[in-house]
Structures are given as structure tokens and as C-alpha cells.
C-alpha positions as CSV (number, residue, x, y, z in Angstrom):
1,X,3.6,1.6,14.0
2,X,4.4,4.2,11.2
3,X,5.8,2.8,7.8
4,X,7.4,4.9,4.8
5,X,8.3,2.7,1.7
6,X,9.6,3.9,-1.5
7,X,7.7,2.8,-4.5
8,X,9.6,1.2,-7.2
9,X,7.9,1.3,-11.0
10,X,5.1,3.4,-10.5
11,X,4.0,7.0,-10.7
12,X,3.3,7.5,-6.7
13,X,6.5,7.8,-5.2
14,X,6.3,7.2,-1.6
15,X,3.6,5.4,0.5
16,X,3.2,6.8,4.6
17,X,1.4,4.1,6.5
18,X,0.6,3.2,9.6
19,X,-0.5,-0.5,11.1
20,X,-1.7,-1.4,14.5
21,X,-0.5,-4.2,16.8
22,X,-3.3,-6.5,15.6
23,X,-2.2,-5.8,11.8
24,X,-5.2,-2.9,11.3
25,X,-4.1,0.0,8.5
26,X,-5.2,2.6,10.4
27,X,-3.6,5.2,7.7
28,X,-2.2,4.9,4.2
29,X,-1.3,8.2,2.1
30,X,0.5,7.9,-1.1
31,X,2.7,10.7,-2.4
32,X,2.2,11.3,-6.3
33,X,0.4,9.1,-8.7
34,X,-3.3,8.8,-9.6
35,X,-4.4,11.1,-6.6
36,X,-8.1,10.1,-7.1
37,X,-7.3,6.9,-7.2
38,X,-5.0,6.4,-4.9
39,X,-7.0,8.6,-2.4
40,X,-9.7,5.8,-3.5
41,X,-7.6,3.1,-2.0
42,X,-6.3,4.7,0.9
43,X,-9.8,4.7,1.5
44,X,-11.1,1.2,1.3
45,X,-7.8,-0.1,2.9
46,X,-7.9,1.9,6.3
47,X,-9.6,-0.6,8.8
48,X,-8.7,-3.9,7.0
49,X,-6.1,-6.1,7.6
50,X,-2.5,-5.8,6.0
51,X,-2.6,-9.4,5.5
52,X,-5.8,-8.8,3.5
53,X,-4.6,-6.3,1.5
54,X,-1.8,-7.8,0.7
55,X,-4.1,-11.0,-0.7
56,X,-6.2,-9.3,-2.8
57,X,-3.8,-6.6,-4.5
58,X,-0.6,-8.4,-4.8
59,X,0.2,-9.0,-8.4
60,X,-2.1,-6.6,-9.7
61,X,-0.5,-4.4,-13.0
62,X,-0.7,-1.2,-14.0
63,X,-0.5,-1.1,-18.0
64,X,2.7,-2.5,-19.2
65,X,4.8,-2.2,-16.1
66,X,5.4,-5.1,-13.9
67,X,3.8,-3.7,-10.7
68,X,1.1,-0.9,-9.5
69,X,0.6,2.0,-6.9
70,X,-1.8,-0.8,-5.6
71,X,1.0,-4.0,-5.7
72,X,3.3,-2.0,-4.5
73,X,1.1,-1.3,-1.2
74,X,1.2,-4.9,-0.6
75,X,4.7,-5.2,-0.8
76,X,4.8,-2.3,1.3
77,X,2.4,-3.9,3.8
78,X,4.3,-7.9,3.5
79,X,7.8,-6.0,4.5
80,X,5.9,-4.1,7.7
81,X,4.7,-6.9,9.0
82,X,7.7,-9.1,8.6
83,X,9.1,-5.8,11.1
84,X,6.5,-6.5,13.8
């Protein structure tokens, strides 16, 4: 299923998505931010888990602010899969 969630706190914007029945990211593009970076992650994320993801980058910070392009992917990925 497809997934579009506004980012809250960061530089990206907007993260498209898209998780499979069994809970594969089969797609992740964020919209602004770090584009290396984030192009990075989109990278090492597709074929994992959302669960996973969520595990390992919940929490993590960016600078000062309270969240990251990265955290906010796994709260992103925790509110799809409360969906399916």
C-alpha cells in the first residue's frame, strides 16, 4: 500500500512510501532535505521491514531539533502499519 506523511521538524517535507502486505518497504522517496542523504536511506530501507526500521531509527536527532528526516520515517512507518 502507498503512504504519504508529512514531516514535522525537519528539512524534508514529505515522505512517499510504499509497504507490502508482509510489512516490506518496497519504496521510500523523501521530498526536500539532505537529498544525498536521504536518497542514502531510501536506499538501505527498501527491502527491510517497517518494523525494523522503525527499531533502529526511532529516536535518532538531527542537531538540536527533537526529531530527524530518519525518526520521522519511523514514525511514518509505526502509523502505516497501525493502518494495515
Amino acid at each position: 500500500m502507498k503512504y504519504t506523511y508529512y514531516t514535522q521538524g525537519t528539512c524534508s517535507s514529505q515522505i512517499d512510501f510504499e509497504i507490502d502486505d508482509q510489512g516490506i518497504i518496497n519504496d521510500v522517496q523523501f521530498m526536500g532535505g539532505c537529498h544525498g542523504n536521504l536518497q542514502g536511506i531510501a536506499t538501505l530501507v527498501r527491502g527491510m521491514k517497517a518494523q525494523e526500521v522503525i527499531d533502529k531509527l526511532q529516536g535518532i536527532r538531527c542537531g538540536y531539533k527533537n526529531t530527524s528526516c530518519p525518526d520521522q520515517l519511523a514514525t511514518a512507518m509505526r502509523e502505516a502499519l497501525k493502518k494495515q
